[in-house]
C-alpha positions as CSV (number, residue, x, y, z in Angstrom):
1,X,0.3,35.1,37.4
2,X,-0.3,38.5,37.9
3,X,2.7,40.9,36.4
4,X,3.3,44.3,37.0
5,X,5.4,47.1,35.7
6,X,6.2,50.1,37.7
7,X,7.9,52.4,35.1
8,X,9.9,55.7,35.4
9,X,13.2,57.5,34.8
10,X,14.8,56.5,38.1
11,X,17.8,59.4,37.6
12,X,18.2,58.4,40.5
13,X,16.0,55.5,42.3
14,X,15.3,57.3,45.8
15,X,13.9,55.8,48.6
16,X,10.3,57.1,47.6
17,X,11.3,55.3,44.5
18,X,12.3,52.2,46.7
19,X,9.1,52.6,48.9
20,X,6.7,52.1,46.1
21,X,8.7,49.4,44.1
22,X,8.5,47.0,47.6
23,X,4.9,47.8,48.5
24,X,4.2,47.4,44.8
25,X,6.3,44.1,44.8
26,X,3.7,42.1,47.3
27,X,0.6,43.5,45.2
28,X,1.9,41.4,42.1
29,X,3.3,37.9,41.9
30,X,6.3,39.4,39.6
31,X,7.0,43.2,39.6
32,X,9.0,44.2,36.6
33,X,10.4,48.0,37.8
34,X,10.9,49.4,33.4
35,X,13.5,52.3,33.4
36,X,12.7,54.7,30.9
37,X,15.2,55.8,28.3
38,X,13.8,58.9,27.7
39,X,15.7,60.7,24.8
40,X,14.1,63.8,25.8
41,X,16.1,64.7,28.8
42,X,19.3,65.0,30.0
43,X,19.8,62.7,32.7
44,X,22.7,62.6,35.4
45,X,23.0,58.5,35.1
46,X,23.2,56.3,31.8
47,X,20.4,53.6,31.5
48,X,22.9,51.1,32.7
49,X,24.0,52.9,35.7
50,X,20.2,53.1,36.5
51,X,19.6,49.7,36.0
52,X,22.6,48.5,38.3
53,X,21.3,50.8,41.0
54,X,17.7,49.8,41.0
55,X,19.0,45.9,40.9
56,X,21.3,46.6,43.8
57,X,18.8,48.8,45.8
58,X,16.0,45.6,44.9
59,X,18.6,42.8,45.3
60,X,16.5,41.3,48.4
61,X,13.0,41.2,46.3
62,X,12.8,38.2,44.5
63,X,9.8,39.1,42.8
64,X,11.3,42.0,41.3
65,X,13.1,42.3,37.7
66,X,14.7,45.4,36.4
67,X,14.5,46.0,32.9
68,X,14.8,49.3,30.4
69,X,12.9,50.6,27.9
70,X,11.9,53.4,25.3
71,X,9.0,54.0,23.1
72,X,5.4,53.4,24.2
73,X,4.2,51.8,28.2
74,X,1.7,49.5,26.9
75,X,4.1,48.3,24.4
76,X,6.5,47.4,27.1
77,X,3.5,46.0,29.4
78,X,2.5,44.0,26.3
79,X,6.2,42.5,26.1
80,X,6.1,41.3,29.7
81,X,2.4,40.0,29.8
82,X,1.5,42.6,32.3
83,X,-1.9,44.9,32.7
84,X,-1.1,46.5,35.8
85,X,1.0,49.6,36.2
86,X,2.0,50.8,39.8
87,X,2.5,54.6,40.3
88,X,3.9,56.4,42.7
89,X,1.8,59.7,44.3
90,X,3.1,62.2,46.3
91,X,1.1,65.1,45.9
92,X,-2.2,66.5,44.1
93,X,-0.2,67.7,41.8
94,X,1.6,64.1,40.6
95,X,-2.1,62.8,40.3
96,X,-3.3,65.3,38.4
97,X,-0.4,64.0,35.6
98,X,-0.6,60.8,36.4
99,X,-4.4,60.6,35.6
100,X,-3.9,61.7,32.3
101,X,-1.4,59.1,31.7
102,X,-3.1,56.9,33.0
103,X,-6.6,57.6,31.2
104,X,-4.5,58.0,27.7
105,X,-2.3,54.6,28.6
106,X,-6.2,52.7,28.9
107,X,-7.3,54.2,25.7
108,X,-4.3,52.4,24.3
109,X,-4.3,49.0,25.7
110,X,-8.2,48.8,27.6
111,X,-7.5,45.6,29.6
112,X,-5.0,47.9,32.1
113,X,-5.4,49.1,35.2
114,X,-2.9,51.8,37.3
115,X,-2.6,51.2,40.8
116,X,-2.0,54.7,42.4
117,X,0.3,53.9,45.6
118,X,0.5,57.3,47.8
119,X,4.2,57.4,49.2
120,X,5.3,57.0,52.6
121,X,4.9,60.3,54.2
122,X,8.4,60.2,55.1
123,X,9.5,60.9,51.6
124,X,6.9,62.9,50.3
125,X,9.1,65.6,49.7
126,X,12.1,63.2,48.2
127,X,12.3,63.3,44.2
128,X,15.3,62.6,41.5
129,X,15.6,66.3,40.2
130,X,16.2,67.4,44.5
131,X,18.8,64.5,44.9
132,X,20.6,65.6,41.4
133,X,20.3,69.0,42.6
134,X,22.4,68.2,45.9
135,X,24.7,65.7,44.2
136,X,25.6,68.6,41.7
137,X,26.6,70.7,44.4
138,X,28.5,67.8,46.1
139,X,26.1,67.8,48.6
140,X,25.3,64.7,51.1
141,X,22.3,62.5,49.6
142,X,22.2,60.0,52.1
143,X,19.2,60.9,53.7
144,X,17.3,60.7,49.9
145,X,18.4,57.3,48.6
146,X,19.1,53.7,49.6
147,X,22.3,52.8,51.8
148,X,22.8,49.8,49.8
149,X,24.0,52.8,46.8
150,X,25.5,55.7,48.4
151,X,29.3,54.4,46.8
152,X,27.7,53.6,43.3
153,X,26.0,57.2,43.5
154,X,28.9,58.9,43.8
155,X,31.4,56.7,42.0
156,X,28.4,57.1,38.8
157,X,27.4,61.0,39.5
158,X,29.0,63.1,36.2
């Protein structure tokens, strides 16, 4: 069985977000989506509010499990049996910092590979910190994140 893990913050999951996990999802026989908890920023949704919008917005993948976790990526890929990491690109600049993960992630545990997934062109310009942004200035997200979590958005947003 091949297992993946796309990982990230997910503060919010956007439809770029969304776009990668389902594409991702028919690469892998089970996709485990790993929401960071990073203690080293300040995000606009708790860990739990991230995972119950990510399980909402991936309800109708049955492949895909939504989990969270801190510390170390190959730790966590080690937990789930999984050497394949799925990464979202939007522009040169998210590969030139993605490479580097990448490289220093292989160091660490040699038997993985990252599978770089560019992102729909449509969302290209879509990330968390814009949607926060606009949700902060009780702007209209809509057009940034699943339907399926508009209400939970909003009902969550601090």
């Amino acid at each position: 069985m091949r297992i993946g893990v796309c990982p990230g913050s997910f503060d919010p999951v956007t439809l770029g977000h969304l776009d990668i996990i389902e594409r991702g999802s028919r690469i892998v026989d089970r996709l485990v989506v790993g929401v960071l908890e990073n203690s080293s920023k300040s995000p606009m949704f708790t860990v739990e509010e991230r995972i119950a919008l990510l399980k909402k917005a991936t309800e109708d993948l049955p492949n895909v499990e939504v989990l969270p976790f801190s510390g170390l990526l190959v730790d966590f890929l080690k937990e789930q049996n999984a050497v394949i990491v799925i990464r979202g690109l939007r522009a040169v600049t998210d590969f030139e910092y993605e490479l580097q993960l990448a490289q220093a992630n292989r160091s660490l545990l040699p038997q993985m590979e990252t599978v770089f997934l560019t992102t729909n062109v449509s969302y290209s310009y879509i990330s968390s910190t814009i949607v926060k942004d606009v949700l902060r200035h009780n702007g209209n997200v809509e057009h940034f994140v699943p339907a399926s979590i508009i209400d939970m958005i909003y009902k969550f947003r601090r």
